[in-house]
mmCIF file of the N, C-alpha and C atoms, coordinates in Angstrom:
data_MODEL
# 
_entry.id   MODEL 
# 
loop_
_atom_site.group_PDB 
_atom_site.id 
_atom_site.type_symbol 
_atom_site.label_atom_id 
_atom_site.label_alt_id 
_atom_site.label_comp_id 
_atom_site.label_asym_id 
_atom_site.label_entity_id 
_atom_site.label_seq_id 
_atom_site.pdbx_PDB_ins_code 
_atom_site.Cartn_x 
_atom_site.Cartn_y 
_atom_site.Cartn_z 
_atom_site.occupancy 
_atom_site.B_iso_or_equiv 
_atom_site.pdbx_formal_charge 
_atom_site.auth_seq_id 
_atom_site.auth_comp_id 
_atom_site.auth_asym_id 
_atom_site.auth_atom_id 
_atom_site.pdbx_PDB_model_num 
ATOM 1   N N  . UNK A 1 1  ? -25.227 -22.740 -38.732 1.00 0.00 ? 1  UNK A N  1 
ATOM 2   C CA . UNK A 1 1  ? -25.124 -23.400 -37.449 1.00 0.00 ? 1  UNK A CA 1 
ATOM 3   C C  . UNK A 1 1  ? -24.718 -22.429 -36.343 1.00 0.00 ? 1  UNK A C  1 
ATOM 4   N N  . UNK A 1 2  ? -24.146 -21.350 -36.758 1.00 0.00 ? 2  UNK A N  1 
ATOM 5   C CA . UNK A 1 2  ? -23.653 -20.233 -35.678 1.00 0.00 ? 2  UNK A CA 1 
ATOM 6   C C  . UNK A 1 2  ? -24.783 -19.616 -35.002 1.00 0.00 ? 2  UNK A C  1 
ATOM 7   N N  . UNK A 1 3  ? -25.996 -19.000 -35.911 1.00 0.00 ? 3  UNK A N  1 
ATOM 8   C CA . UNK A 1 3  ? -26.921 -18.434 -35.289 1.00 0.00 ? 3  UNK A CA 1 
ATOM 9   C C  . UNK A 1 3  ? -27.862 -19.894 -34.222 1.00 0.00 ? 3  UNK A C  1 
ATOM 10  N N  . UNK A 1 4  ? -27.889 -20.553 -34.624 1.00 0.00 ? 4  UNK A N  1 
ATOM 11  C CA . UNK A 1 4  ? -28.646 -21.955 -33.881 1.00 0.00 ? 4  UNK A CA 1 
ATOM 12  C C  . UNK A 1 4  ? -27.685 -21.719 -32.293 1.00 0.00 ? 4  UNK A C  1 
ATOM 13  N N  . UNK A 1 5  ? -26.485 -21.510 -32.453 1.00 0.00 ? 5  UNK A N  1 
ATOM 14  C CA . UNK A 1 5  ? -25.426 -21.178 -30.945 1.00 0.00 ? 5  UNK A CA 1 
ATOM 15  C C  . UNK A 1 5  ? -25.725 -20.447 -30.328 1.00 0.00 ? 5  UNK A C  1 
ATOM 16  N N  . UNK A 1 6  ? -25.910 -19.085 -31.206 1.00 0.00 ? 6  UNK A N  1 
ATOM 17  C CA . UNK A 1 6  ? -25.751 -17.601 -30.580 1.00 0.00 ? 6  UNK A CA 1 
ATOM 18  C C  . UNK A 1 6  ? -26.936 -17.430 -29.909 1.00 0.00 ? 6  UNK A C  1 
ATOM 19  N N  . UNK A 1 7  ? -28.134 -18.261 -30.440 1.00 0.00 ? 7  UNK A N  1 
ATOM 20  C CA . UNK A 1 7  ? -29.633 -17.834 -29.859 1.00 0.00 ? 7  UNK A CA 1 
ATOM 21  C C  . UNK A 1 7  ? -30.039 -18.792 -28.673 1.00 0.00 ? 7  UNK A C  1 
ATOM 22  N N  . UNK A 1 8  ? -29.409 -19.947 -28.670 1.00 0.00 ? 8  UNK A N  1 
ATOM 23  C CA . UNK A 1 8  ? -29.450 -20.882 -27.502 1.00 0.00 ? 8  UNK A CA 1 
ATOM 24  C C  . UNK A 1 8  ? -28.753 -20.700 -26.235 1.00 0.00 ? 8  UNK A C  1 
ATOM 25  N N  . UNK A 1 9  ? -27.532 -20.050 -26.497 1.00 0.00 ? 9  UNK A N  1 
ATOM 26  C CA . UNK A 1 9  ? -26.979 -19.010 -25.116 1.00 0.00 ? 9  UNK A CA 1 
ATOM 27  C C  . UNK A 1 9  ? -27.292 -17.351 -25.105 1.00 0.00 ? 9  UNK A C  1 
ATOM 28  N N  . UNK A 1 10 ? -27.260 -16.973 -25.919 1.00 0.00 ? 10 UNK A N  1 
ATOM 29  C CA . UNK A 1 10 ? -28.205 -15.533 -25.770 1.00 0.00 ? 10 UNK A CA 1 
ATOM 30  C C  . UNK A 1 10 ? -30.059 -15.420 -25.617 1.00 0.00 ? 10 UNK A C  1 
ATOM 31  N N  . UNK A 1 11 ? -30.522 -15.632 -26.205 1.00 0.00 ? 11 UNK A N  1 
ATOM 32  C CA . UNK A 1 11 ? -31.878 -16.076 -25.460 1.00 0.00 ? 11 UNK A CA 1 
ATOM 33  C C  . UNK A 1 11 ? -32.021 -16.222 -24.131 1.00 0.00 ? 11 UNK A C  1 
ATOM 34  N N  . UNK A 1 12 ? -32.206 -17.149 -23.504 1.00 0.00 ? 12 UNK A N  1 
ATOM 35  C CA . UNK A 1 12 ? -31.641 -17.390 -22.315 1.00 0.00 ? 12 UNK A CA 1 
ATOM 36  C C  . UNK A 1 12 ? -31.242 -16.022 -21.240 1.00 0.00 ? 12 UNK A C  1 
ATOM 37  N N  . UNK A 1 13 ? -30.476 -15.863 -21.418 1.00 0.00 ? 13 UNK A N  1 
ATOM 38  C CA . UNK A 1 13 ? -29.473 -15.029 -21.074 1.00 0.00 ? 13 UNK A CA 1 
ATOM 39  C C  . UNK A 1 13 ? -30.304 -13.603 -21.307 1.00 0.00 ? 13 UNK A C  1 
ATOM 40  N N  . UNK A 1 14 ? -30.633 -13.173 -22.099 1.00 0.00 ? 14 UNK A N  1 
ATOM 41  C CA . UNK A 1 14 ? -31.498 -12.162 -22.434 1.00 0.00 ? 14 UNK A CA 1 
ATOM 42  C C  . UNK A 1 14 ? -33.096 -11.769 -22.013 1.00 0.00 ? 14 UNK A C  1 
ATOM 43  N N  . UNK A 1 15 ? -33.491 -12.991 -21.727 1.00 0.00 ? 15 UNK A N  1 
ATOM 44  C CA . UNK A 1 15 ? -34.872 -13.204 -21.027 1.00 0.00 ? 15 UNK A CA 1 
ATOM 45  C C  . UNK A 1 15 ? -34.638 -12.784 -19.281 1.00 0.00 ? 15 UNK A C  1 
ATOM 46  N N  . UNK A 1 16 ? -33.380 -13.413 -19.006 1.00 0.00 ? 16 UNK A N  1 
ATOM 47  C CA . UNK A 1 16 ? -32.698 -13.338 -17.578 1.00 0.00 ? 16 UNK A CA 1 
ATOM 48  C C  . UNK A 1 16 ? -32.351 -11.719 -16.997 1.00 0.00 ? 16 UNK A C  1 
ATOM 49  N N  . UNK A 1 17 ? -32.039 -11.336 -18.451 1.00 0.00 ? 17 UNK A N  1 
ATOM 50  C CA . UNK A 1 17 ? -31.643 -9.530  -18.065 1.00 0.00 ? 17 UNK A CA 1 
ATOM 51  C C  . UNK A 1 17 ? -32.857 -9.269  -18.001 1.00 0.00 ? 17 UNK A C  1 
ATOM 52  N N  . UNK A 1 18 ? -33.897 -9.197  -18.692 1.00 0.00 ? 18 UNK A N  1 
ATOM 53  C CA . UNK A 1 18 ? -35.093 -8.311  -18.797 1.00 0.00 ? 18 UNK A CA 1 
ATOM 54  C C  . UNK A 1 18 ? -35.805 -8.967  -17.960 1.00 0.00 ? 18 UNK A C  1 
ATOM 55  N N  . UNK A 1 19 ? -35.935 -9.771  -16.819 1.00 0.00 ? 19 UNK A N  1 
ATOM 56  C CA . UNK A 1 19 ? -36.769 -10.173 -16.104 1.00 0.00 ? 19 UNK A CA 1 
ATOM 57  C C  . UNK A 1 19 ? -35.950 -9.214  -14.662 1.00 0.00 ? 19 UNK A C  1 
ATOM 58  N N  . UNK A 1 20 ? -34.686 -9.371  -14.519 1.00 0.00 ? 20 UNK A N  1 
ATOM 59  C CA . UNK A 1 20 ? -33.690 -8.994  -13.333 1.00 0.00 ? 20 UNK A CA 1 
ATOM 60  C C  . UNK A 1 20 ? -33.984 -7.549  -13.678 1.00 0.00 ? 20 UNK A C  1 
ATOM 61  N N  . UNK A 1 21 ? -34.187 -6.481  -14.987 1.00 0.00 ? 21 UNK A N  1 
ATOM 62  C CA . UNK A 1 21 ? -34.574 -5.084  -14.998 1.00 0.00 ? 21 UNK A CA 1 
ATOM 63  C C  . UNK A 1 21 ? -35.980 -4.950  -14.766 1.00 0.00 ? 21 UNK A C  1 
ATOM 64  N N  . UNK A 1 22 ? -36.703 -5.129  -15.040 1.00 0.00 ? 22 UNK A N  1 
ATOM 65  C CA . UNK A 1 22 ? -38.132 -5.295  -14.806 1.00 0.00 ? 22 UNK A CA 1 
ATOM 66  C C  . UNK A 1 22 ? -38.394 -5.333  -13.451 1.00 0.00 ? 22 UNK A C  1 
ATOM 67  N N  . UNK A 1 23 ? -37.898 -6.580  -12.742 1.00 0.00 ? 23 UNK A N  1 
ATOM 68  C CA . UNK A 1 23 ? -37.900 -6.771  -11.018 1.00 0.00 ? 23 UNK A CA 1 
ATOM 69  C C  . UNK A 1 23 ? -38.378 -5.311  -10.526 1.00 0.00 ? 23 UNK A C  1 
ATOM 70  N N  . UNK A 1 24 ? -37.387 -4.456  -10.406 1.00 0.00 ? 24 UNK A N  1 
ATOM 71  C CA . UNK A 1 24 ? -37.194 -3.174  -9.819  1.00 0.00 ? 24 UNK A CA 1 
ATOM 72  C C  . UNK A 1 24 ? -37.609 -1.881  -10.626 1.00 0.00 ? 24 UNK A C  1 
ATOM 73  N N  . UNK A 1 25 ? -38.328 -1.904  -11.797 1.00 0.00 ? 25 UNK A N  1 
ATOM 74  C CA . UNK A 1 25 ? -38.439 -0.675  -12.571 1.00 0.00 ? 25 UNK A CA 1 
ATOM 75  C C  . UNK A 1 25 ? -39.642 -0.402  -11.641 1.00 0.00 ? 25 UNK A C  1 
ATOM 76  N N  . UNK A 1 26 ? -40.754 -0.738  -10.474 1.00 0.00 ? 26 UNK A N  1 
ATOM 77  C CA . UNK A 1 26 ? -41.533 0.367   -9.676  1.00 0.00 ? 26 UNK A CA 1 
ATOM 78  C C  . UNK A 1 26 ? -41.053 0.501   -8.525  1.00 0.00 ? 26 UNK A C  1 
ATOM 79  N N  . UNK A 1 27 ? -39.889 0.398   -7.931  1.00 0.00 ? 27 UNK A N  1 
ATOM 80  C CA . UNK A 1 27 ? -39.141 1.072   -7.537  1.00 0.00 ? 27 UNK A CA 1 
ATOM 81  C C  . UNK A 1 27 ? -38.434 2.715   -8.160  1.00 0.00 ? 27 UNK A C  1 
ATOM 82  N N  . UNK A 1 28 ? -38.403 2.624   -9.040  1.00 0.00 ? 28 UNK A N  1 
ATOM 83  C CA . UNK A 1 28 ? -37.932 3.904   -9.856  1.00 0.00 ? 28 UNK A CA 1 
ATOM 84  C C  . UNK A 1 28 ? -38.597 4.908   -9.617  1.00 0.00 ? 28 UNK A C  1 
ATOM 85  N N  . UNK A 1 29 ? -37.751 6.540   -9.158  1.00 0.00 ? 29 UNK A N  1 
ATOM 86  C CA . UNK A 1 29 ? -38.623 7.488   -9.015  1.00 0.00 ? 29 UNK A CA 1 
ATOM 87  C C  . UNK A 1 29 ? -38.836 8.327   -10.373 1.00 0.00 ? 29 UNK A C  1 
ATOM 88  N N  . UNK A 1 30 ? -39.500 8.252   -10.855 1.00 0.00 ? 30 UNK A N  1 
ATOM 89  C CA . UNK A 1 30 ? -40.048 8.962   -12.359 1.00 0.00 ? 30 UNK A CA 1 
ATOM 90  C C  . UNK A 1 30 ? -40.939 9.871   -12.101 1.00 0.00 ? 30 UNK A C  1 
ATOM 91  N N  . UNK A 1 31 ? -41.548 10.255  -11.233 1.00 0.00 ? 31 UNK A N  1 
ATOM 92  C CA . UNK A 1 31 ? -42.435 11.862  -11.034 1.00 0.00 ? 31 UNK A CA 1 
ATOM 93  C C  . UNK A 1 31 ? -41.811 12.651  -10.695 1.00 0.00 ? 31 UNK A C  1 
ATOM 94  N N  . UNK A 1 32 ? -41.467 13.602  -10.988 1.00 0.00 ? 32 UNK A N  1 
ATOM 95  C CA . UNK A 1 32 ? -40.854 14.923  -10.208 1.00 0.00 ? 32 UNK A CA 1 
ATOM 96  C C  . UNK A 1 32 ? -39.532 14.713  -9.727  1.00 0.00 ? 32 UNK A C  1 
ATOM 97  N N  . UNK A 1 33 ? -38.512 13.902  -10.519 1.00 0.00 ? 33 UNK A N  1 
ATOM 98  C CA . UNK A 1 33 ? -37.182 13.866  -10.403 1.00 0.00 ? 33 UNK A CA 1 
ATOM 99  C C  . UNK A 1 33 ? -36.637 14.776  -11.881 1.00 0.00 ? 33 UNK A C  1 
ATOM 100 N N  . UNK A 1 34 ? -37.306 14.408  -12.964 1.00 0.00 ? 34 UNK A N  1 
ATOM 101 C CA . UNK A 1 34 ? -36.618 16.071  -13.997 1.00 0.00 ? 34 UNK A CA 1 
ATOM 102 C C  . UNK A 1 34 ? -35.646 17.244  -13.495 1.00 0.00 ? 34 UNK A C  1 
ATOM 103 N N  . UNK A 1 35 ? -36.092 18.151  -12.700 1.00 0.00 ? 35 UNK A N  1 
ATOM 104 C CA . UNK A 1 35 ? -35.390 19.414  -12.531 1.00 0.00 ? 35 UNK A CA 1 
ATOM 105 C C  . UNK A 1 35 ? -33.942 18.731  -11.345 1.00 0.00 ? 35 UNK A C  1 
ATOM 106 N N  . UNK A 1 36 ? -34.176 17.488  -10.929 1.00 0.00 ? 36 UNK A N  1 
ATOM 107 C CA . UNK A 1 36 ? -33.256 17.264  -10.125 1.00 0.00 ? 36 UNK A CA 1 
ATOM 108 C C  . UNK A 1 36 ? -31.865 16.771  -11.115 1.00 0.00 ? 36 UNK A C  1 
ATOM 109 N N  . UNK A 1 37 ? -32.618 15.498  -11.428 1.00 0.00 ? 37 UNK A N  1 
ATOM 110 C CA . UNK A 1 37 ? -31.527 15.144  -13.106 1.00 0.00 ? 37 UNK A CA 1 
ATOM 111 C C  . UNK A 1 37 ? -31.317 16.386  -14.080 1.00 0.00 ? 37 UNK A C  1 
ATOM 112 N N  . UNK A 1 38 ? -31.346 17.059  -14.144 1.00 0.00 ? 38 UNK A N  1 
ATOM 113 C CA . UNK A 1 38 ? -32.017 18.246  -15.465 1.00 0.00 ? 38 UNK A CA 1 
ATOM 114 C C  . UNK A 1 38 ? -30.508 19.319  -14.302 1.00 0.00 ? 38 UNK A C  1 
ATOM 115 N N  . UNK A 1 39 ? -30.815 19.261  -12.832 1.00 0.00 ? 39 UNK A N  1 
ATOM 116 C CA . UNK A 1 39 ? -29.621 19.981  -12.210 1.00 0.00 ? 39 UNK A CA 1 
ATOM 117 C C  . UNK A 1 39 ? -27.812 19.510  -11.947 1.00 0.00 ? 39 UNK A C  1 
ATOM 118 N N  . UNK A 1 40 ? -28.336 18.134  -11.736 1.00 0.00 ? 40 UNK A N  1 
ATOM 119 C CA . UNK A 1 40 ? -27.403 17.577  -11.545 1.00 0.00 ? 40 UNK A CA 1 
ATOM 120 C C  . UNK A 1 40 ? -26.551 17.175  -13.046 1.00 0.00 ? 40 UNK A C  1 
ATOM 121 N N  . UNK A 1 41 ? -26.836 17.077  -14.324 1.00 0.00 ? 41 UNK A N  1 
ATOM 122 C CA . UNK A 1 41 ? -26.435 17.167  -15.528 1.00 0.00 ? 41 UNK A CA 1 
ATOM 123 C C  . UNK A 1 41 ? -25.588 18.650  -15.771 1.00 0.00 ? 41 UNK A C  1 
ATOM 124 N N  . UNK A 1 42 ? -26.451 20.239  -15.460 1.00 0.00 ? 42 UNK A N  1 
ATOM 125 C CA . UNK A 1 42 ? -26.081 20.902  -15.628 1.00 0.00 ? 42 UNK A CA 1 
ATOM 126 C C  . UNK A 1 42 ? -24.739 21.252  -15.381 1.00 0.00 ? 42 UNK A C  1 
ATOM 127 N N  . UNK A 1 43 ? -24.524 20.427  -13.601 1.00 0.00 ? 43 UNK A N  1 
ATOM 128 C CA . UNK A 1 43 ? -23.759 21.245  -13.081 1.00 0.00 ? 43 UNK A CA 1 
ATOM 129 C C  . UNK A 1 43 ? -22.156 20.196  -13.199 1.00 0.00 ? 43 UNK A C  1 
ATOM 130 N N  . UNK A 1 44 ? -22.669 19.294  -14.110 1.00 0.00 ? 44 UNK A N  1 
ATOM 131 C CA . UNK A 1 44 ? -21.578 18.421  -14.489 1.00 0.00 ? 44 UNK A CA 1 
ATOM 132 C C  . UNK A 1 44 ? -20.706 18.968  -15.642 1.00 0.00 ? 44 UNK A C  1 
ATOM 133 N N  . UNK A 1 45 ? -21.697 19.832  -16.805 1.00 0.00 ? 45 UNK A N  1 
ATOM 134 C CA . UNK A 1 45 ? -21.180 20.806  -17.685 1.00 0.00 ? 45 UNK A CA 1 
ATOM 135 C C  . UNK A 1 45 ? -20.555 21.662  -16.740 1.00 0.00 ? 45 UNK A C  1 
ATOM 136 N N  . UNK A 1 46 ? -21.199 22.317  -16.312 1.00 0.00 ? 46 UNK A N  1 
ATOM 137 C CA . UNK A 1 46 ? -20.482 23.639  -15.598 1.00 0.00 ? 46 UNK A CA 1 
ATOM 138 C C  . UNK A 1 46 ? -19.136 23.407  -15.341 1.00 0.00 ? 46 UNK A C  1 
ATOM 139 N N  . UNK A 1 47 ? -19.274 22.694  -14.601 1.00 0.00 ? 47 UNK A N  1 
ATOM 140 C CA . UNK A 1 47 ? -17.739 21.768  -13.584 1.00 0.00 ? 47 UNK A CA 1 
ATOM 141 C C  . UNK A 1 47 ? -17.037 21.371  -14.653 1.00 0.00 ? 47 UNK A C  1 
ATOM 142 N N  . UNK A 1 48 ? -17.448 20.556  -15.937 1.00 0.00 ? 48 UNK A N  1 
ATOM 143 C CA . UNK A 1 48 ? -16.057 19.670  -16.001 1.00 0.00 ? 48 UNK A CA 1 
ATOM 144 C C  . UNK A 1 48 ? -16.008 18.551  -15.609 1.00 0.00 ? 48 UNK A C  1 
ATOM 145 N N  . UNK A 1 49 ? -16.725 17.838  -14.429 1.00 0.00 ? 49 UNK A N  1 
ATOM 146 C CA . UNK A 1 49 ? -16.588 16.902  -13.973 1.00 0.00 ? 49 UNK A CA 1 
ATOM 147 C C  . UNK A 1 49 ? -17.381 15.543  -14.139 1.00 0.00 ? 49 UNK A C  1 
ATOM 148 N N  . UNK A 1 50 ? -17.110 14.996  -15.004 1.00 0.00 ? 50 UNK A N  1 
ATOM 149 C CA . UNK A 1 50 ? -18.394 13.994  -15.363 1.00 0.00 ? 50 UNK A CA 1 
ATOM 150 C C  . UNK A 1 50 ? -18.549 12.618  -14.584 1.00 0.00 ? 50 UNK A C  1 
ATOM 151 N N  . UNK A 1 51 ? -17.269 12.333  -13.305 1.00 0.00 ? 51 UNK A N  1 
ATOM 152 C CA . UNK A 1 51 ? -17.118 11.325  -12.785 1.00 0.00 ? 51 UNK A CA 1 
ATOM 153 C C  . UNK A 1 51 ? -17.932 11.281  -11.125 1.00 0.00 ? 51 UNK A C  1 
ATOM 154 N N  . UNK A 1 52 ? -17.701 12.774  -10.837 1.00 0.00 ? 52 UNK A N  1 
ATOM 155 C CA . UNK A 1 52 ? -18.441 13.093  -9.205  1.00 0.00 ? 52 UNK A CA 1 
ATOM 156 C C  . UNK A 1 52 ? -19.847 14.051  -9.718  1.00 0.00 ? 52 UNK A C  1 
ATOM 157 N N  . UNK A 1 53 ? -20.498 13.134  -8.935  1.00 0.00 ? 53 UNK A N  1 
ATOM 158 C CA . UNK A 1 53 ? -21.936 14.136  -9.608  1.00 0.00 ? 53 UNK A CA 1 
ATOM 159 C C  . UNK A 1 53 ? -22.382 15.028  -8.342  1.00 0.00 ? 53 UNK A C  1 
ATOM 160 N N  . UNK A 1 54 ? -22.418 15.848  -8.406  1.00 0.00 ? 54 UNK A N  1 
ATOM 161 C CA . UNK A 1 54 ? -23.176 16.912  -6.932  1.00 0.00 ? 54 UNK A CA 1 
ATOM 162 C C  . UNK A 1 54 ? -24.617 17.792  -7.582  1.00 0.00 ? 54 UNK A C  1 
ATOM 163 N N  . UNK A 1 55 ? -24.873 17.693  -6.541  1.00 0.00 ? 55 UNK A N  1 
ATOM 164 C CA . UNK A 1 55 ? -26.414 18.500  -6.094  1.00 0.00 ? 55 UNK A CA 1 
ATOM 165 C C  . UNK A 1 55 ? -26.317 19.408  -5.296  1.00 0.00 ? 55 UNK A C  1 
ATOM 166 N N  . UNK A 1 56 ? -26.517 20.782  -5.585  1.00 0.00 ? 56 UNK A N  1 
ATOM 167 C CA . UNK A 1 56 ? -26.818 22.052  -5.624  1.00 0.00 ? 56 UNK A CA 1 
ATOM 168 C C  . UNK A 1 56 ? -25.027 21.980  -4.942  1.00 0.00 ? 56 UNK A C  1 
ATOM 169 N N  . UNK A 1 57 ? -24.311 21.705  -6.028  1.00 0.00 ? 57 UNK A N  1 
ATOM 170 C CA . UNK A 1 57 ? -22.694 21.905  -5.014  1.00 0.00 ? 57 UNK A CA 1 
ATOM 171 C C  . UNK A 1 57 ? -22.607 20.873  -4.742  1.00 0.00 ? 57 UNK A C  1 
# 
C-alpha cells in the first residue's frame, strides 16, 4: 500500500519538474560555452574557492 502513496504524490510531482525543466532547456547556451565553463572550473581549482566563481579573475 506504500508504493500505491509514494507514486500518487510523486508522479505528479515529477511530471511537474520535468515539464518546469524542459520549459527553458532552448534557452540554454550549449555552443561554444566549453572553454568558458572549462575556465571558470579551472580557476576555482586554482583559487580554492568553490563558492565565488570568476572569469578571467
Amino acid at each position: 500500500m506504500k508504493n500505491a502513496i509514494g507514486i500518487k504524490y510523486f508522479l505528479p510531482l515529477g511530471v511537474l519538474l520535468l515539464a518546469t525543466y524542459l520549459y527553458g532547456v532552448h534557452y540554454l547556451p550549449l555552443r561554444g560555452e566549453e572553454a568558458n565553463r572549462m575556465l571558470t572550473a579551472y580557476e576555482m581549482v586554482k583559487n580554492g574557492d568553490f563558492f565565488n566563481l570568476t572569469h578571467l579573475g
